[in-house]
N, C-alpha and C positions, 0 to 999 in steps of 0.2 A: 090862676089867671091874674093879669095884674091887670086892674079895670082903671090907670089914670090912661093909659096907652091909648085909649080909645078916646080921649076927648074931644079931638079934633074931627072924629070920623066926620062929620054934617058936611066937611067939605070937599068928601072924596068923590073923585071921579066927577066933577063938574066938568060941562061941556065947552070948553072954551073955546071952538072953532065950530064956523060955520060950513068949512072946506069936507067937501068929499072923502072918503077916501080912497086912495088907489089899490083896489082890489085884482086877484090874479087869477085865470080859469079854477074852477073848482076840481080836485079831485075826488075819490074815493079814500086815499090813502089818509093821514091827519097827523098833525105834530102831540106828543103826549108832553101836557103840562102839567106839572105839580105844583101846587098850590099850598103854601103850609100857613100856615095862621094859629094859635088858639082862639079865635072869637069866628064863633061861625056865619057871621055876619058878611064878616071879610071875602070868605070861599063864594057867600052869594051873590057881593055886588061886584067881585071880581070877574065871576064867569057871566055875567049878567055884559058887565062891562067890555067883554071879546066874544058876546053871541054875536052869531053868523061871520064873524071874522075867518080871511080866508089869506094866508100867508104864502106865498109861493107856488100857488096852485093849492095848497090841504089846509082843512080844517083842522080846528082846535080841536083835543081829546086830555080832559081835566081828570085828573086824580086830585084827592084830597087827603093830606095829612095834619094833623091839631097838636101835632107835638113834634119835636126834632126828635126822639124815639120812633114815632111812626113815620117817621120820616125818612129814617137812615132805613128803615126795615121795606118800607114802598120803594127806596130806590135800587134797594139790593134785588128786588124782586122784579122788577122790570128794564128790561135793558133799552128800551126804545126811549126813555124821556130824554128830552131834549133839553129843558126850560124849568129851571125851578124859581118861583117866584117865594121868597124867603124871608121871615118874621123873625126879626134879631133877636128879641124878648118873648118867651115865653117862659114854658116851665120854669127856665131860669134865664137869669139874665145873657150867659151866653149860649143859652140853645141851640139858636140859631148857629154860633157860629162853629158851634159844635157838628152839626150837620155840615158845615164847609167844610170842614177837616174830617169828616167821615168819608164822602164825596172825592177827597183828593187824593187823601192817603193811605187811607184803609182801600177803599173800593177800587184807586188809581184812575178816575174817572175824567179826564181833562178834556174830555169835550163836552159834557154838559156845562149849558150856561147859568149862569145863576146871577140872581135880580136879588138883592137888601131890599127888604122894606121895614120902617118901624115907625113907632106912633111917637116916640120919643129921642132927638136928637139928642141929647146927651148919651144917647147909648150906642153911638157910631160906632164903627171898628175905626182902628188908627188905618192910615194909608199903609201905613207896612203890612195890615192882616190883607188887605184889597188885591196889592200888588203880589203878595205870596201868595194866594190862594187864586188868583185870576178867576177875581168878583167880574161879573160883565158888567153891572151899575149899582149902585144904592141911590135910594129915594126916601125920602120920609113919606107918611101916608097920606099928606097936604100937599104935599106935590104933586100927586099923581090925579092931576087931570085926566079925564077918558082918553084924550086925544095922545097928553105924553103917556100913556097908558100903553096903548097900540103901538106907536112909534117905538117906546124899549124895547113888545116883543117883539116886535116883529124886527128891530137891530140884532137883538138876541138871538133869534132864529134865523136870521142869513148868516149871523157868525158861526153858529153851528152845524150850519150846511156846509160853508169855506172850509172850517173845521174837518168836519168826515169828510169832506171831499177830497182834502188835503192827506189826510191820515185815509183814506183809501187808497189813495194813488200811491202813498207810501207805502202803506203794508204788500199793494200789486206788485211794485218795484222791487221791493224786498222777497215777496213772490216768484218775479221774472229771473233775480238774481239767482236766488237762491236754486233755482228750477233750471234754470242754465247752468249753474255747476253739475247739478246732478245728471243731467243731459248730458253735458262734457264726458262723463263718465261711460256713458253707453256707446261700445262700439258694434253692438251687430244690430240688423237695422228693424228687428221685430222687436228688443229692447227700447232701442228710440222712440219709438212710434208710438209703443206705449208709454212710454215714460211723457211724451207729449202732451198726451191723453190724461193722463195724473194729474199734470200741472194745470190744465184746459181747467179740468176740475177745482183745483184748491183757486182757482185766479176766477171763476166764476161763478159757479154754485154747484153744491156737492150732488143735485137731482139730476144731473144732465147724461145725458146718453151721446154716443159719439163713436165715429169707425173715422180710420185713418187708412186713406184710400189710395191708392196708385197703378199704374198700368206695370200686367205681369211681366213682360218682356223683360228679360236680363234683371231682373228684381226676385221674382221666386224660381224655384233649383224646379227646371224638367217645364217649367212656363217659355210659351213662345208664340204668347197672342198680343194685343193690345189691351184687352178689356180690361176692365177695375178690378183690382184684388184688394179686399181687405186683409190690410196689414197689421193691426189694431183695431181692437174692440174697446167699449167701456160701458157697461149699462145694457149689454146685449149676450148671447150664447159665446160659449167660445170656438164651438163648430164653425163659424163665420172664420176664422182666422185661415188665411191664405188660400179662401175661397170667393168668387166672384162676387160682386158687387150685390146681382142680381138675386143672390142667395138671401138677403135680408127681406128680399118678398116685400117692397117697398117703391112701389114704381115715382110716388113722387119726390123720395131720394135719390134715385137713381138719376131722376130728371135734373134736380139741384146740382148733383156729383158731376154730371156732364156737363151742364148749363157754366158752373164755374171753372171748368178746366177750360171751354173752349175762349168764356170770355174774359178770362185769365184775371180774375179780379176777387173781392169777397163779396159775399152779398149775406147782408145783413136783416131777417124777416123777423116776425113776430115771436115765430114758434121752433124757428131752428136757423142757424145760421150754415156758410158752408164756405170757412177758408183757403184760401188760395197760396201754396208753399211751393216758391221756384226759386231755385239758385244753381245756374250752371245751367245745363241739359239734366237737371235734376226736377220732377217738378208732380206734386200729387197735392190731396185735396182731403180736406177736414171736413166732416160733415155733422153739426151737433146737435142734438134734440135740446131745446128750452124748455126751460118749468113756466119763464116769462123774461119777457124783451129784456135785453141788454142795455144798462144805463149809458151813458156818453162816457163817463170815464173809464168803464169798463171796455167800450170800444175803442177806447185810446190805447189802452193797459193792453187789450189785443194786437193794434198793432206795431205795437213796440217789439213784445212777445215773441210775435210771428216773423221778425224780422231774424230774430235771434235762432228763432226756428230752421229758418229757412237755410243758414248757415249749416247751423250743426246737422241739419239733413245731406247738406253736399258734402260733409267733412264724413259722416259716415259711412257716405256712397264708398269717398276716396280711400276712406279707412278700409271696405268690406274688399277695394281692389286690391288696397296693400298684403290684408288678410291671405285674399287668394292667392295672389301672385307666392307669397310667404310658404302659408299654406297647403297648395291645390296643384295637383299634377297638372299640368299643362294642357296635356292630351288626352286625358280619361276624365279631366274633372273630378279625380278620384282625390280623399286628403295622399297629401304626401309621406313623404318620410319623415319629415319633424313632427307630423301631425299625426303620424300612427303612434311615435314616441311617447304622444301626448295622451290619444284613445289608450295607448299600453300599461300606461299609467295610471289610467283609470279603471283599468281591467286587474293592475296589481292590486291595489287598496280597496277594491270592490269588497263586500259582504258576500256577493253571488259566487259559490263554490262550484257551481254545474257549466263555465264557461272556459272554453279554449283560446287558444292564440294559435295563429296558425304566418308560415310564408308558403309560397307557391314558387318555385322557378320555373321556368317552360322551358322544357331540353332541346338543348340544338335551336334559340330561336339565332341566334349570332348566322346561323347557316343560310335561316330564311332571307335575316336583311340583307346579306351578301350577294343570294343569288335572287332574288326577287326585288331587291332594291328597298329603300327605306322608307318608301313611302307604303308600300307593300304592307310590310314590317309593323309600321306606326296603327293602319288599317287591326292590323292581328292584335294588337294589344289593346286598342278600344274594342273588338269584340269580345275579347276573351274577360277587361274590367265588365262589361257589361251582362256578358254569360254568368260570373262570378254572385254578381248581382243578384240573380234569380235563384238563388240557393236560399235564403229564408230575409223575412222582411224584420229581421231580430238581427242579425250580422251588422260587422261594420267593415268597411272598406277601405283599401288603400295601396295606390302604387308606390312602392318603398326601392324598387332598381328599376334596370332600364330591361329588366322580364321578369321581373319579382315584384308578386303582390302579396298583400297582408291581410289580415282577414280576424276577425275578433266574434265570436258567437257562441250559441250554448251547444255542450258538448254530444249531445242525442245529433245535432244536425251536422257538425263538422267533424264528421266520422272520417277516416280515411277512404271508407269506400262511398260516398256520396262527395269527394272532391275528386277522386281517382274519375267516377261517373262524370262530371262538368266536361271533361275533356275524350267523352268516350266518340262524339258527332265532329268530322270538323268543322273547322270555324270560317265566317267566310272575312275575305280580306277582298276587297275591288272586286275581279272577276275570279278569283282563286280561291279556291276549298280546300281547305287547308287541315289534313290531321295530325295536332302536334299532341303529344303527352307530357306532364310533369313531376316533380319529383317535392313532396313538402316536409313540412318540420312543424310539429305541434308541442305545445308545454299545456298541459291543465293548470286550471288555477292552483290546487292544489300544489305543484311546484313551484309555480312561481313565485320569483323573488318581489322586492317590493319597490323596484322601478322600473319606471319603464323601458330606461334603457338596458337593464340589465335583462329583464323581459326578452328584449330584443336580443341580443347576446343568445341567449338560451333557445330562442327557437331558430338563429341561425346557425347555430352547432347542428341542433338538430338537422335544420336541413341538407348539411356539409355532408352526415351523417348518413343522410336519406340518397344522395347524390353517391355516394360511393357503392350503394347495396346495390348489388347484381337483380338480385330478386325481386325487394323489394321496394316502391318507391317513396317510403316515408318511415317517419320515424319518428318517436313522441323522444321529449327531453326528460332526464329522470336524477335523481341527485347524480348517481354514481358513476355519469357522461364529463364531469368539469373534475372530479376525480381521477378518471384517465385521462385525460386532457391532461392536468397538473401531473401527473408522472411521466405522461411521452414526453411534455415539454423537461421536464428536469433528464430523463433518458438520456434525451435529442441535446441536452447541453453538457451532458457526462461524457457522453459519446464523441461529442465534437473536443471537447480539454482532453480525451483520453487518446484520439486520433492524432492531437498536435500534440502530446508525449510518447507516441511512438510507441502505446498500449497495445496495438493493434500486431495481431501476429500472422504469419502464413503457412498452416499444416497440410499435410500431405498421406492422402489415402492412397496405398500403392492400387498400381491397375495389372492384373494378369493376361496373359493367353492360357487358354483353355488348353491348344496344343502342345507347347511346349512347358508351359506351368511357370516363364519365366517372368521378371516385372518390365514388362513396355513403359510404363509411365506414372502417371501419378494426377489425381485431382487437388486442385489448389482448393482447403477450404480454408475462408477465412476465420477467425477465433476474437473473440475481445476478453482479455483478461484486466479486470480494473486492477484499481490502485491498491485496493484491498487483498487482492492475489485471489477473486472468484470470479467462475467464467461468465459470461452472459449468452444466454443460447442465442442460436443466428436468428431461430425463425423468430426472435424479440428483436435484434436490432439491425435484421436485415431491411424491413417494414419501417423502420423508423429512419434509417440511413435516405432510405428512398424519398419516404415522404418529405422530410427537410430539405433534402438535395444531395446530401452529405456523398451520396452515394456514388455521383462524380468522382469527385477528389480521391474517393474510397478505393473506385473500380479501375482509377489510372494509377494507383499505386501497388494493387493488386497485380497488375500486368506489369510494370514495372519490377516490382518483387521476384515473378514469376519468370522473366526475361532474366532477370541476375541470377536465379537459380540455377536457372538452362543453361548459361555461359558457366558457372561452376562444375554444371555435371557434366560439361561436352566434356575435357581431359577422360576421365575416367568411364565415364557412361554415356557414350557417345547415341545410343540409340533409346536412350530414355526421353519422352514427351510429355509436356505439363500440359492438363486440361485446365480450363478457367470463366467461371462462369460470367456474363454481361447479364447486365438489367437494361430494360426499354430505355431507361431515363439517360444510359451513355449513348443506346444509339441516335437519338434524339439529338445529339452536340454534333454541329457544323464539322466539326474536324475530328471526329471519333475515328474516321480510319484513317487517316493521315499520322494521329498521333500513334496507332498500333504499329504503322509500318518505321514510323522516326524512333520508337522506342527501340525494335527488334534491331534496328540499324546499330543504333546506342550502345545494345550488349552483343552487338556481332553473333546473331545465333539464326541457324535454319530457321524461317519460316512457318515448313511442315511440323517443328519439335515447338510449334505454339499451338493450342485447339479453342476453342474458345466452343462455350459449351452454351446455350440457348433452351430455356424452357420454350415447350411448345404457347403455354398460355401468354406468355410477351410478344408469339409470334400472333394473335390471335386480336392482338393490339390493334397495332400499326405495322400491317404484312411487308406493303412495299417498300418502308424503309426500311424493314433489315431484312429485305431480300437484298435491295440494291447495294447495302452494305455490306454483307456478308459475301457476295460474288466481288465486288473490288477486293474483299481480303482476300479472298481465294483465289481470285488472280496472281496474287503475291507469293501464292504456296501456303498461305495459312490454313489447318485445319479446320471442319467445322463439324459441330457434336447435336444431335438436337435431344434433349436432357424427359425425361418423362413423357416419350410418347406414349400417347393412348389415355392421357389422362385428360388432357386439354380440349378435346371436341375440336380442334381444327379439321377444318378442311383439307382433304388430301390430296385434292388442286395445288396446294400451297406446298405439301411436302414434293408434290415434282419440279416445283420451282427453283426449291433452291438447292445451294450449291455443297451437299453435304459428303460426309468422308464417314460420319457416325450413327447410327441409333443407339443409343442408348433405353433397356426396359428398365422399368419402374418397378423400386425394390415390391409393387403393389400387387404386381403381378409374377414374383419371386416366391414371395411368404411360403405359400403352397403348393409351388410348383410340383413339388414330389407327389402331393396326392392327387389322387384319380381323377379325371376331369376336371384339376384343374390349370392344367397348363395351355388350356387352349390359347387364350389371348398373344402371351408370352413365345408360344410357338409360331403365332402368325406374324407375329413384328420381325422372327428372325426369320421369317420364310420373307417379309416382305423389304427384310434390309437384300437378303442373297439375291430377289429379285433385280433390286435398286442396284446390286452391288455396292453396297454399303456392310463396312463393318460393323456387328453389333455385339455390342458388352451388356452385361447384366450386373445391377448395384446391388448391393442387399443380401449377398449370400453368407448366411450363416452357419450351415449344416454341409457335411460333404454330401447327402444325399440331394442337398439343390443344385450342386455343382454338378453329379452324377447325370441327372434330370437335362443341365443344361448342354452336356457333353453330346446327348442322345439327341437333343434338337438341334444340333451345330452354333452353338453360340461361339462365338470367336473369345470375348475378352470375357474378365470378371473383374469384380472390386465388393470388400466387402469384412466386416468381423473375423471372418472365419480365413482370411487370409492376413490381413490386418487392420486397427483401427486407425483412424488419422494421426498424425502424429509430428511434432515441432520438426524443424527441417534438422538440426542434431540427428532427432533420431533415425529421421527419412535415410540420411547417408547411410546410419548408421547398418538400418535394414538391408538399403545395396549392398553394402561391403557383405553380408555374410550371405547374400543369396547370390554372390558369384559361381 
């Protein structure tokens, strides 16, 4: 201790004024002052000196430390002091100012004030240590009258009010800022809300409780009331979320929550406050539990905040329309097509191996909206999204066409036969009950690729897939479906470069009569021999021809082929006739008989010496157009053949319809004709051609005991192995010339 420092004490804190002083209500709360000195003399008549002083409304709360050591270590340890009254000299000469640099740069503390005091002017600090370390005064210890005593702390204590009041409103701001970006960032509007709620908290205090409150209406999915829905929670259950107001079991919140909406303001209480956020026709209501009352500047810092709020509340509204609009089928409310992309996507990358993808088509709805109108239509597709619905509370949904929906769930519940079942009642549309059926496409996770849109891809193969089965109306996707895929499509373009080289060829299976044993005629089959000189069977690229379309251009050059034949054979073989098969897909063309009759023209040949040969199952199609079709050709004299009866399940309505000259049995009912009981079939087609008066030939025959068999039932014609196989048209001549 250095004991000259003290000489002067006898004249500390004399009273030099007779003046009052101006005192402020008293609080409970108190400024904490430290007091540093080595002489314990000082700590007594200093606190002695500020008894009952009351600054700003709070009393003084003294700490004491006797060395710049306890000092730095007292201020480490409380963060409330305000005011350090400060001993330049002690343990060592710059102690003191050691603690000023502990205080500023160590600790980074620049709102506490700090008062010099020393017994000894020569041991000032220079004005450069004052000015860099922002001393609030120095005094020597003769200076300090009781009166300028008061006066410095209490200078000292309002600059450290200005101070934290300053540096709070700062750090709010910085707060506000900061909490508005991150706000910026939330587009759905249960993110916002809470995220509001976050901020409430770091810009307040961390004990507070708080729901972010708004009416249901067009704000929650399947809401269509007015009442308060919490939107956000904080400090409460989270069962409360997108549940009624009334659910917090809090009647005089509830009271607040409505008091503020109606009177469209904030109201600011002791124990809770309850915000007011409009912008637009956007407008709900904050309701916060306090630990304790809200300062002024905090109520400022609120309503800067809430302005900010109120904004990115309407922007998210406008975002959540964009969202819909974006993502959300119009009419079902259901996600859409980019949005199932998105769930598909999520269903690739998932961990969850027990989950399906599924689409839905509904068959024939294109018929409904036509004959029932589209309003009708619209009706059937929100009940069937919403029937879809009630399949398990685990599924995801979405209309992805304009009758195709999408469907994401575990695979125990998206069984084929519990989707087949959704559409076994029908559905009601307006006043019309309506039973449609559909046809689906499922991939397991298990196969699924790892995007979503390729997801997508693969369950609409599947369903392409499921669309074509007779039988059955769906069909799960498996690797070795994009497999076939990738071969029909290389086929289908082999097929098409080998057709425009003139690969394609036209042979000829002679046709017999039974009576005479001579050749009537011939069937056109067609052949594709590639580039490699090996054949490709028909039943491979007749199916593929079709499917592409190829089978057009195919089938008018096949008749074409077939007409330049016939003009060849008229000279010599004047009563020989080409048979020639049609697929559904030519009589389908605007001008299919038009161009039969301009071809026949073309090659100058009879009419009757063309036949055109028709499976029963293309009849089983689309009847009326190649009824109607097939009676204009035969109006012309054209033949007509109908190729595998008895295989097809048609209708025998249909065989008296049309305009025939053939039956044709099926080599199916040939096989065994020889043996015992089994020729029945085969005997009734030609008892039922003799009826019709219709000619009938039998394919297929191998054995002269089938021909024998056929003689016995009166078959007319034959064709077959055992007369001859098909054969390049060289050869076909070849064969007439020696069965003259």
């Amino acid at each position: 201790m250095q004991a000259s420092e003290n000489s002067n004490d006898d004249f500390l804190f004399i009273d030099d004024s007779d003046e009052d002083e101006v005192l402020a209500f008293g609080s409970n709360e108190t400024w904490q002052v430290l007091i540093v000195d080595d002489d314990p003399e000082i700590h007594s008549v200093t606190q002695l000196a500020l008894s009952d002083l009351l600054v700003l409304g709070r009393r003084l709360e003294y700490l004491h430390a006797y060395s710049g050591k306890d000092a730095c270590q007292i201020i480490e340890e409380n963060d409330g002091i305000v005011l350090v009254l400060l001993d330049v000299v002690m343990e060592t000469d710059d102690a003191g100012l050691n603690v000023v640099k502990h205080i500023r740069e160590t600790l980074q503390r620049k709102d506490i004030r700090i008062v010099l005091r020393t017994g000894q002017p020569g041991y000032a600090p220079e004005e450069s240590v004052i000015k860099e370390y922002d001393i609030n005064d120095y005094k020597t210890k003769t200076e300090l009258t009781r009166r300028k005593l008061v006066t410095t702390v209490f200078a000292a204590i309002r600059s450290y009010q200005q101070i934290a009041t300053v540096n709070e409103s700062r750090l709010g701001l910085e707060t506000i800022v900061s909490g508005a970006t991150k706000l910026s960032a939330q587009h759905s509007l249960s993110s916002y809300s809470q995220g509001v709620l976050l901020q409430l908290r770091a810009l307040i205090h961390n004990d507070i409780s708080a729901v972010f409150c708004a009416r249901g209406q067009g704000i929650i999915d399947n809401i269509d009331d007015l009442s308060f829905y919490v939107l956000a929670q904080l400090g409460f259950e989270d069962s409360l979320l997108n549940q009624k107001l009334d659910k917090l079991q809090n009647e005089e919140a509830n009271k607040q929550v409505k008091l503020c909406f109606l009177q469209q303001k904030h109201q600011f209480l002791d124990t809770s406050i309850n915000l007011y956020i409009a912008k637009g026709d956007h407008r709900a209501v904050i309701h916060v539990v306090l630990p304790h009352p809200l300062t002024e500047v905090q109520i400022q810092l609120l309503n800067v905040f809430l302005t900010a709020v109120a904004v990115g509340y309407e922007n998210v509204h406008l975002f959540q329309k964009l969202t819909n609009a974006a993502y959300k089928d119009w009419l079902t409310n259901l996600p859409n097509r980019l949005e199932f992309v998105r769930l598909l996507n999520c269903f690739a990358q998932s961990d969850k191996q027990d989950q399906v993808a599924a689409l839905i088509d509904i068959n024939h709805f294109s018929d409904i909206n036509d004959a029932l109108g589209q309003d009708i239509g619209n009706q059937l597709l929100t009940a069937v999204g919403q029937r879809l619905q009630q399949i398990d509370n685990n599924c995801q949904f979405a209309r992805v066409g304009a009758d195709v929906f999408g469907i994401i769930g575990p695979a125990d519940c998206l069984t084929p036969d519990n989707l087949i079942a959704l559409f076994h009642q029908p559905f009601s549309a307006g006043e019309q009950h309506l039973p449609i059926n559909a046809c689906f496409g499922l991939c397991t996770k298990e196969h699924a690729q790892s995007s979503g849109v390729q997801v997508l891809n693969q369950i609409n193969i599947a369903l392409n897939i499921a669309k074509k089965n007779r039988l059955e109306h769906f069909a799960y996707y498996h690797s070795d479906i994009e497999d076939q895929m990738q071969w029909r499509l290389n086929m289908i373009r082999q097929l098409r470069n080998d057709f425009s080289n003139n690969c394609l060829e036209l042979w000829y299976q002679p046709q017999l009569s039974l009576s005479s044993g001579k050749v009537i005629g011939a069937e056109a089959l067609l052949r594709w021999r590639t580039t490699d000189g090996k054949f490709v069977s028909p039943a491979v690229f007749i199916p593929l021809a079709e499917y592409s379309g190829l089978i057009i251009e195919i089938g008018d050059w096949v008749i074409s082929q077939a007409c330049k034949k016939l003009q060849e054979l008229e000279e010599t073989f004047p009563d020989i006739s080409i048979s020639v098969n049609v697929s559904i897909p030519q009589f389908r063309q605007e001008n299919f008989v038009d161009n039969i009759i301009e071809t026949m023209k073309d090659h100058k040949i009879k009419p009757c010496k063309l036949e055109l040969e028709i499976t029963e199952s293309i009849l089983m199609d689309e009847p009326q157009i190649i009824i109607d079709a097939l009676t204009k050709l035969k109006s012309q004299g054209v033949s007509i053949a109908l190729d595998d009866f008895g295989t097809g399940f048609s209708s025998l309505s249909y065989l008296q319809k049309l305009p025939l000259d053939r039956l044709k049995v099926d080599r199916a009912f040939v096989t065994d004709i020889n043996k015992e009981g089994q020729s029945i079939i085969a005997a009734t087609i030609i008892n039922l051609g003799k009826q019709m008066k219709l000619k009938v030939i039998a394919e297929g025959i191998e054995e002269i005991e089938q021909q024998e068999r056929l003689i016995e039932l009166g078959c007319d014609e034959v064709q077959g192995f055992y007369y001859a196989k098909p054969m390049p048209a060289e050869e076909f001549l070849t064969f007439l010339n020696q069965q003259k």
